[in-house]
C-alpha positions as CSV (number, residue, x, y, z in Angstrom):
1,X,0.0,0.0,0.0
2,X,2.6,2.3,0.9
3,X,4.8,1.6,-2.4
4,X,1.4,2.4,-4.6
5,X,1.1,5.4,-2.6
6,X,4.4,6.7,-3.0
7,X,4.2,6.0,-6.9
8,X,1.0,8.4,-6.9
9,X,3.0,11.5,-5.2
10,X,5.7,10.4,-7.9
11,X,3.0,10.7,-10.9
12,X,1.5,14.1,-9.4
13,X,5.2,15.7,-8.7
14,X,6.1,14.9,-12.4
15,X,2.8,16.5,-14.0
16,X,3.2,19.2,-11.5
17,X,6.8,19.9,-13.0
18,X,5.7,19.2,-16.6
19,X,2.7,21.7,-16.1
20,X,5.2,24.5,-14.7
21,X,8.0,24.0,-17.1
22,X,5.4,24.8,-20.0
23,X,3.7,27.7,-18.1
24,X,7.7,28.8,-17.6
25,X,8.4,28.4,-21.1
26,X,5.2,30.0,-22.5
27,X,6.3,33.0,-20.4
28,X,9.8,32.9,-21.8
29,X,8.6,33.0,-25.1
30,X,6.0,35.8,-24.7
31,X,9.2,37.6,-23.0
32,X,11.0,37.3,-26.5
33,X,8.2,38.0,-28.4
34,X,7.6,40.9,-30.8
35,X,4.8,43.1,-28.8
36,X,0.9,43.0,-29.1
37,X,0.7,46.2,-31.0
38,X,3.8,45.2,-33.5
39,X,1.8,41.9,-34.1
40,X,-1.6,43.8,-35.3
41,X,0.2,45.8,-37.4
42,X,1.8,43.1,-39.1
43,X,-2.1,41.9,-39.7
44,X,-3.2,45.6,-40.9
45,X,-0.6,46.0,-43.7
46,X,-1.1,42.8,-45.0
47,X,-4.8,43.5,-44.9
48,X,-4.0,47.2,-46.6
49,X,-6.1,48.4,-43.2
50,X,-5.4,51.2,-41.4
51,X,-5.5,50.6,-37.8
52,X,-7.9,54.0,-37.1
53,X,-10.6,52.2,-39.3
54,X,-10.2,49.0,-37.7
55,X,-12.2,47.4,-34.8
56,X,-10.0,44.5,-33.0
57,X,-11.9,41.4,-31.5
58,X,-9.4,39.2,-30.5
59,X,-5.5,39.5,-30.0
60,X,-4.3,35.6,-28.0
61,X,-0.9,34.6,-27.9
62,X,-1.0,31.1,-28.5
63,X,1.6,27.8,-29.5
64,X,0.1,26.0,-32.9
65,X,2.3,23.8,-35.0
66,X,5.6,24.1,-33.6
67,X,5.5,27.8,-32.9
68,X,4.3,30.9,-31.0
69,X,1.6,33.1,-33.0
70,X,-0.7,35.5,-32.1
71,X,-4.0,35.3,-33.3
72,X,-5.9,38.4,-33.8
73,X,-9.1,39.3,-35.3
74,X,-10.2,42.7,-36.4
75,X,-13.2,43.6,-38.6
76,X,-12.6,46.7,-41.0
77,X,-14.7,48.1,-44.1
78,X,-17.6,45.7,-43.5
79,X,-15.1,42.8,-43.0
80,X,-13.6,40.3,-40.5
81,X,-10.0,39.3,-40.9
82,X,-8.6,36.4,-38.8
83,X,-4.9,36.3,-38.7
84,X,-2.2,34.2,-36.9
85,X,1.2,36.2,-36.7
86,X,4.9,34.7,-35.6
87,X,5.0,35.7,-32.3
88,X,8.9,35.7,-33.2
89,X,9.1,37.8,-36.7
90,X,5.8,38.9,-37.3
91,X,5.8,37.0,-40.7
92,X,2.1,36.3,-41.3
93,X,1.6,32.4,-41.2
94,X,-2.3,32.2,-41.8
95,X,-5.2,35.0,-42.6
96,X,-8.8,34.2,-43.7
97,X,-11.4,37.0,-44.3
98,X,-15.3,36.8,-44.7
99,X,-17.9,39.6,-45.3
100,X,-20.1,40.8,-42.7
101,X,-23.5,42.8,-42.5
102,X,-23.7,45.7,-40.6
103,X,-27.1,47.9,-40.1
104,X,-25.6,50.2,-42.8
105,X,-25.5,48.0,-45.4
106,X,-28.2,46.1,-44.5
107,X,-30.6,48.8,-45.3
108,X,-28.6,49.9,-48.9
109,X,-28.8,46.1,-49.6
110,X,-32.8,46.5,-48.7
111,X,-33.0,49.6,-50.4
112,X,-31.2,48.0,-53.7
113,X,-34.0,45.3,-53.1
114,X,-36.6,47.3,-53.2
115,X,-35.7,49.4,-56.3
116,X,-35.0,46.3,-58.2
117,X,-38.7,44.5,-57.2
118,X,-40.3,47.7,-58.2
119,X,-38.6,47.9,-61.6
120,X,-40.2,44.6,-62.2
121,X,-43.5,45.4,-60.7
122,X,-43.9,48.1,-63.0
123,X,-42.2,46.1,-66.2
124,X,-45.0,43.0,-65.3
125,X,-47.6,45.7,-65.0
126,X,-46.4,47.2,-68.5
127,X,-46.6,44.1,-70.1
128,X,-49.8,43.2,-68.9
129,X,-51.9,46.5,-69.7
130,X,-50.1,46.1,-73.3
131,X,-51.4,42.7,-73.3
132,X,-48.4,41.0,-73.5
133,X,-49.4,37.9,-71.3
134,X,-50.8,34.7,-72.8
135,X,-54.1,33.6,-72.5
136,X,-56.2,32.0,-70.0
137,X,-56.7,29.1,-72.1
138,X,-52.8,28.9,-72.8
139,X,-51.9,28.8,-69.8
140,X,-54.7,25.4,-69.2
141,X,-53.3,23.9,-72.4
142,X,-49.9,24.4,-70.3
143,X,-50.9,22.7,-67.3
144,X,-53.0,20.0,-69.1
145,X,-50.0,19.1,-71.1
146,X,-47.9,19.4,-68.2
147,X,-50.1,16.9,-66.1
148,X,-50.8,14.6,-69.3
149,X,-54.5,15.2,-69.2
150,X,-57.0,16.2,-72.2
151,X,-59.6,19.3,-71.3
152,X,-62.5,16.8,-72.1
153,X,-60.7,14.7,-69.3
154,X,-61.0,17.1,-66.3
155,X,-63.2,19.6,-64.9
156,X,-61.9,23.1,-64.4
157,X,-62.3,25.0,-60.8
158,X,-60.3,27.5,-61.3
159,X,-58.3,29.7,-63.8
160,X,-57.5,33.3,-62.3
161,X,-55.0,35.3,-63.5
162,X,-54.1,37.0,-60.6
163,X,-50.7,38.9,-58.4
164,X,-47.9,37.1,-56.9
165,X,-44.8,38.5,-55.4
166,X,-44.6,41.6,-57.6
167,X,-45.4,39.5,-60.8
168,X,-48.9,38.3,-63.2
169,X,-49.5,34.7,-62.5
170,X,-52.2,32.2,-63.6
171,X,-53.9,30.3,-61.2
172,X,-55.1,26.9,-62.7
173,X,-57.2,24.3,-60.9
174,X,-58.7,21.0,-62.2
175,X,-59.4,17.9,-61.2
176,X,-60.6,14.2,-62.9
177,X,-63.7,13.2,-60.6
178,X,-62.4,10.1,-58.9
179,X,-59.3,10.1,-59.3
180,X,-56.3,13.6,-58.8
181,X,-56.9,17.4,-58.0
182,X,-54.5,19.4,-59.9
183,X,-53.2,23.1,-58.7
184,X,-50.8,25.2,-61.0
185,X,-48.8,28.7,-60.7
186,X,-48.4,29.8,-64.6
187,X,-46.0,33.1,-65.2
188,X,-48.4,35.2,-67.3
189,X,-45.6,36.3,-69.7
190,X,-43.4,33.7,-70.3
191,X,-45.7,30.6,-69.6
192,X,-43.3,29.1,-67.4
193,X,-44.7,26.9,-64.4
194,X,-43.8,28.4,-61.2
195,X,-45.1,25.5,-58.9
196,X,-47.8,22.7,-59.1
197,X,-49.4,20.0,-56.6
198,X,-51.4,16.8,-57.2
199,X,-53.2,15.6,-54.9
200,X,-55.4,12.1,-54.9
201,X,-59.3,12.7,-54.6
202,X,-61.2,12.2,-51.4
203,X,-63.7,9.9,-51.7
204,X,-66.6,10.7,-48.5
205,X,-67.4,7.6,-46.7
């Protein structure tokens, strides 16, 4: 009992020493190290950033493959750069960078939106009063030959042509008694099918 015990303390004395040496050499290495601020602008002339116009996030000094870097994270102009410096040259050993949305352009993005879907509001609007979209009973002949079914075939419930999302759309329902209920979306200008569902028919008990 008292050899195992002894053999503990020996275990718990060598990760003790193990855990200080590398806390000691961590803080020799920072010692040697080029400085925070010398790091960051090591990042910032890579990134062509001025350091007025950046925002930091993150600066850690930190041991990754074999050597001492410190990682710093800044976001400048609407972007976040991530950077890992030698903590010993300042040579840059990894940067990523990735766009980011801010309430400023946000709202220009919405605005740009906006102006765009209102363009083509008023071009859909245009070609409708100048009765540029097809006909009601092209856009049945569409779905018919899109669902393989003759008009003497089905029943008709519905065919509206209607707006969707900015846009003239035809609204075609059917359905073959006994059997499927059919529901199409038709663009009224180019006769393109937007979306459709087919459902099986309910038979009442």
């Amino acid at each position: 009992m008292k050899k195992i015990t002894m053999t503990i303390i020996a275990v718990v004395c060598i990760l003790m020493l193990s855990v200080g040496s590398a806390f000691a050499g961590n803080r020799v290495a920072h010692s040697n190290a080029i400085t925070e601020d010398a790091a960051r602008n090591f990042a910032f002339i890579d990134a062509g950033v001025k350091e007025k116009d950046a925002v930091v996030t993150k600066t850690d000094f930190d041991f990754e493959h074999g050597k001492y870097v410190y990682e710093i994270e800044f976001i400048a102009n609407n972007v976040e750069y991530e950077y890992d410096v030698n903590a010993t040259n300042g040579k840059i050993i990894k940067k990523q960078t990735e766009a980011v949305m801010t309430p400023e352009t946000a709202k220009k993005d919405g605005k740009k939106a906006a102006k765009k879907q209102k363009a083509n509001t008023a071009a859909t609007q245009k070609a409708a009063a100048a009765g540029d979209t097809i006909s009601v009973e092209k856009a049945k002949s569409i779905a018919l030959k899109q669902a393989g079914r003759k008009a003497n075939d089905v029943t008709f419930s519905k065919a509206k042509l209607e707006r969707d999302d900015g846009r003239w759309i035809y609204d075609i329902e059917f359905y073959v008694t006994g059997q499927n209920e059919y529901d199409y979306e038709i663009d009224a200008t180019t006769g393109n099918i937007l979306d459709y569902e087919v459902e099986g028919w309910e038979l009442d008990d």
